[in-house]
N, CA, C and O of each residue as an XYZ file, in Angstrom:
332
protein
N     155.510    113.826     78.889
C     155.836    115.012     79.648
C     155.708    116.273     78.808
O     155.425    117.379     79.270
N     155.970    115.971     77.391
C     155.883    117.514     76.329
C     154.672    118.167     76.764
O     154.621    119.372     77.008
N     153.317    117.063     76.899
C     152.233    117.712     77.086
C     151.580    118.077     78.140
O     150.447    118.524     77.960
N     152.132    117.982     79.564
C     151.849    118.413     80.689
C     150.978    119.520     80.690
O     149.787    119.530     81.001
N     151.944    120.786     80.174
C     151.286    121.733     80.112
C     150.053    122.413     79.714
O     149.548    123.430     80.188
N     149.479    121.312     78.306
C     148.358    121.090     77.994
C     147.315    120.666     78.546
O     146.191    121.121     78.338
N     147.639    119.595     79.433
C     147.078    118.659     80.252
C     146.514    119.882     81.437
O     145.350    120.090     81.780
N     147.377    120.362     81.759
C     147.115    121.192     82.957
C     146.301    122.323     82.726
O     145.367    122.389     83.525
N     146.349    123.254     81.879
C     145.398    124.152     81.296
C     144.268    123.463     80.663
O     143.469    124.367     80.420
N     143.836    122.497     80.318
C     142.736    121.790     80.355
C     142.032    121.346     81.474
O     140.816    121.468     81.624
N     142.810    120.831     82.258
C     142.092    120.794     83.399
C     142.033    121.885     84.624
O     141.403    121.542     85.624
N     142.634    123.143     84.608
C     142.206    123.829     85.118
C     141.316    125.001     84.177
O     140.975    125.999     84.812
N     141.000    124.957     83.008
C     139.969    125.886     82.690
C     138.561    124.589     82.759
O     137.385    124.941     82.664
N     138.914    123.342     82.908
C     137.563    122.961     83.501
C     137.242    122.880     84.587
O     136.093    122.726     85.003
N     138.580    123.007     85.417
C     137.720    122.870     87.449
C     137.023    124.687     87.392
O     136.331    125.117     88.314
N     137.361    125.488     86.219
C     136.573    126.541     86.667
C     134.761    126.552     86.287
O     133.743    126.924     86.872
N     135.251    125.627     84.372
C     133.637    125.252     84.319
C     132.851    124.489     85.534
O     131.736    124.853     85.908
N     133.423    123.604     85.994
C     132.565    122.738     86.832
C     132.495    123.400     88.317
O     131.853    122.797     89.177
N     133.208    124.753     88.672
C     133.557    124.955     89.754
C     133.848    123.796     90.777
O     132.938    123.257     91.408
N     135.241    123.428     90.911
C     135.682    122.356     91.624
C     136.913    122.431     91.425
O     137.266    123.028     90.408
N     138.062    121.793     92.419
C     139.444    121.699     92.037
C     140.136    120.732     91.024
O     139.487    119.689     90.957
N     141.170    120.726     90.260
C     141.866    120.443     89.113
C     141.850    119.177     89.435
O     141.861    118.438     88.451
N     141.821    118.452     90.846
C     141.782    116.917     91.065
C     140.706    116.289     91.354
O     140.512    115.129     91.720
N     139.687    117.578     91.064
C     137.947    117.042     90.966
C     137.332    116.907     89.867
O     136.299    116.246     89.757
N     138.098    117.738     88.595
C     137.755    117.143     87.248
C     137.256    116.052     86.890
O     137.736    115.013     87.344
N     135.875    116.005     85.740
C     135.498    114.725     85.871
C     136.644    114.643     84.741
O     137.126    115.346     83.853
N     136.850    112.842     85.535
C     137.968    112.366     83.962
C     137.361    112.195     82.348
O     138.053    112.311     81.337
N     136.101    111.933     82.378
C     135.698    111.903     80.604
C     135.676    112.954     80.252
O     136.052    113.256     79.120
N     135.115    114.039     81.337
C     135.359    115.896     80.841
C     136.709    116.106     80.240
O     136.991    116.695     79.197
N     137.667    115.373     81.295
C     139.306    115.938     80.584
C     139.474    115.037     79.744
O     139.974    115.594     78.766
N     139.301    113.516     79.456
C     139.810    113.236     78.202
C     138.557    114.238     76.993
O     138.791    115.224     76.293
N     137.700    113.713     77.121
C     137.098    114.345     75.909
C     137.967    115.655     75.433
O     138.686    115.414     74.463
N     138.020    116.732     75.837
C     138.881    117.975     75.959
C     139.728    117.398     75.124
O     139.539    117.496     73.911
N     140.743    116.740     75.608
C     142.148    116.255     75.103
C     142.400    115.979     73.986
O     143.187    116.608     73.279
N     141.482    114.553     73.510
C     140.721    114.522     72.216
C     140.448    115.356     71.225
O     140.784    115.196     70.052
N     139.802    116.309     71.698
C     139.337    117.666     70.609
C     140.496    118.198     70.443
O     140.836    118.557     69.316
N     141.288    118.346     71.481
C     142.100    119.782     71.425
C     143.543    118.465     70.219
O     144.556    119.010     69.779
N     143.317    117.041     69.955
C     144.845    116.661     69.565
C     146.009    115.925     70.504
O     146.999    115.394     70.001
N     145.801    115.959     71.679
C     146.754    115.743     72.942
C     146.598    114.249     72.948
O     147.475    113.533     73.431
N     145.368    113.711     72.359
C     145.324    112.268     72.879
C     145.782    111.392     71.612
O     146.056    110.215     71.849
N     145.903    111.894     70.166
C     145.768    111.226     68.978
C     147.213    110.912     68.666
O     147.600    112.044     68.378
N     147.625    110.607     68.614
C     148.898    109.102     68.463
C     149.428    110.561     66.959
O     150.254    111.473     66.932
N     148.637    110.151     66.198
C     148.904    110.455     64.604
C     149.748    112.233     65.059
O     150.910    112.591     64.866
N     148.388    113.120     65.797
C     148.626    114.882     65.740
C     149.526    114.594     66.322
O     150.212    114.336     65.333
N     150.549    114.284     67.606
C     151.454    114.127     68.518
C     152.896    113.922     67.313
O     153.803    114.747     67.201
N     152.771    112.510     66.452
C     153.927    112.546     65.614
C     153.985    113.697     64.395
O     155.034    114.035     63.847
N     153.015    114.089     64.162
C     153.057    115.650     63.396
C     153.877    116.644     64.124
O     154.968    117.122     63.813
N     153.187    116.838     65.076
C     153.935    117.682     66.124
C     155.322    118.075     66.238
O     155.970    119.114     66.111
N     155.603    116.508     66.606
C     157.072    116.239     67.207
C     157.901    116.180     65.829
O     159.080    116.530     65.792
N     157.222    115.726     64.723
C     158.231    115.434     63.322
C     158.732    117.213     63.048
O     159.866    117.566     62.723
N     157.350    118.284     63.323
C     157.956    119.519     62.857
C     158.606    120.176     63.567
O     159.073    121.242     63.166
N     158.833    119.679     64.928
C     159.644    120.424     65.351
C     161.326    119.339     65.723
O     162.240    119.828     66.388
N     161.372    118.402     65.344
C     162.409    118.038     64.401
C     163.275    118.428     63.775
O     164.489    118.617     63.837
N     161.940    118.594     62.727
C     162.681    119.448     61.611
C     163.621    120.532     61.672
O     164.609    120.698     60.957
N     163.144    121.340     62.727
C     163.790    122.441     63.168
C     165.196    122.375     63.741
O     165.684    123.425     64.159
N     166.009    121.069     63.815
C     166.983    120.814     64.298
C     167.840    120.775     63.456
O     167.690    120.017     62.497
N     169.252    121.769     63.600
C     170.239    121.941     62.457
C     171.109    120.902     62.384
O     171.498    120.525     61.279
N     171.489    120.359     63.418
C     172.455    118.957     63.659
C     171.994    118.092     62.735
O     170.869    117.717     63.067
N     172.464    117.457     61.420
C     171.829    116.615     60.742
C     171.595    115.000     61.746
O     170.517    114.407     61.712
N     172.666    114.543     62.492
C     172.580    113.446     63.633
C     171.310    113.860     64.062
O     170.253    113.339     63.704
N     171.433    114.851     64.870
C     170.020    115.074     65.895
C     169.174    115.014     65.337
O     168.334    114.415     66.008
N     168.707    115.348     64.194
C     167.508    115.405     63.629
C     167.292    114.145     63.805
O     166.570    113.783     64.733
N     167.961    113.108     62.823
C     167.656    112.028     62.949
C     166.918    111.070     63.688
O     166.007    110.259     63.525
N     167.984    111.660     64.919
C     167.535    110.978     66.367
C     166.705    111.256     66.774
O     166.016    110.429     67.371
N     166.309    112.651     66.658
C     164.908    113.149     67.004
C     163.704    112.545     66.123
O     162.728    112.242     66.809
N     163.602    112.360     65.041
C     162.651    111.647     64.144
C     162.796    110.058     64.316
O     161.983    109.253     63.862
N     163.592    109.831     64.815
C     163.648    107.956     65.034
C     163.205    108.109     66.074
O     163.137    106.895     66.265
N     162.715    108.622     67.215
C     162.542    108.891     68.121
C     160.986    108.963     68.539
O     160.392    108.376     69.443
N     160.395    110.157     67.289
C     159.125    110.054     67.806
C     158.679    109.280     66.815
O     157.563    108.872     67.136
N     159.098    108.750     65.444
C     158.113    107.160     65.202
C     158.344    106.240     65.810
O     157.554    105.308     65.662
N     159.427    106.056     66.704
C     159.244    104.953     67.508
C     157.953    105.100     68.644
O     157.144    104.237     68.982
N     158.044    106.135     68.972
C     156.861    106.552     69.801
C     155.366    106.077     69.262
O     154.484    105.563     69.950
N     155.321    106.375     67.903
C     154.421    106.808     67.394
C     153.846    105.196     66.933
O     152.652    104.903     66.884
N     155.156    104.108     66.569
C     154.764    103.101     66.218
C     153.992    101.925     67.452
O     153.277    100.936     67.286
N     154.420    102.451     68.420
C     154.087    101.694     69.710
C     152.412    101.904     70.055
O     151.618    101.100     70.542
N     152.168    103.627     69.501
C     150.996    103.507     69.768
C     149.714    103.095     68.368
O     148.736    103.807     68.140
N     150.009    101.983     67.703
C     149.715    101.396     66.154
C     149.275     99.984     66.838
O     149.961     99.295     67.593
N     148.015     99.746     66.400
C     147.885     98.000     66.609
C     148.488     96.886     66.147
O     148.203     96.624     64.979
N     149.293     96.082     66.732
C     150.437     95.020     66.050
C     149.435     94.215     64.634
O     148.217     94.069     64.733
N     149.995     93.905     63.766
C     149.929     93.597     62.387
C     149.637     91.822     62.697
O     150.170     90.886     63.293
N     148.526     92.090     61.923
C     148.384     90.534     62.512
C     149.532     89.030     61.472
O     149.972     89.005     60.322
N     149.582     88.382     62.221
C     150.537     87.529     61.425
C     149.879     86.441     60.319
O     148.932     85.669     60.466
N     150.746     86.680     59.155
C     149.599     85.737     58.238
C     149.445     84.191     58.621
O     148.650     83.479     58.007
């Protein structure tokens, strides 16, 4: 949900390239976009979310906030294969 807003200004500055509405977007047009712009990469997302973290004075919250988005972050990691 953080990135909605991204999502949405991507796809409406492309229904203007393609002239068409925001639910006529082609979908590889908007992922590709997404991609470039960072929105889709697992890794830029926990950057993101770790610095603005940081920004949290509550030493708890922080915490929670950083356990939070590597848990996020670990889910999107390929499971480790078992020896």
């Amino acid at each position: 949900m953080q990135r909605l807003g991204e999502v949405a200004a991507c796809a409406a500055a492309l229904s203007v390239k393609h002239g068409c509405g925001a639910r006529e977007v082609p979908f590889q047009a908007l992922r590709d976009l997404l991609s470039k712009t960072g929105s889709l990469d697992p890794k830029v997302r926990y950057q993101r979310e770790s610095a603005a973290c940081a920004s949290i004075r509550v030493v708890d919250d922080r915490a929670n906030c950083l356990s939070e988005a590597s848990t996020r972050f670990a889910a999107t990691q390929p499971p480790v294969p078992e020896e």
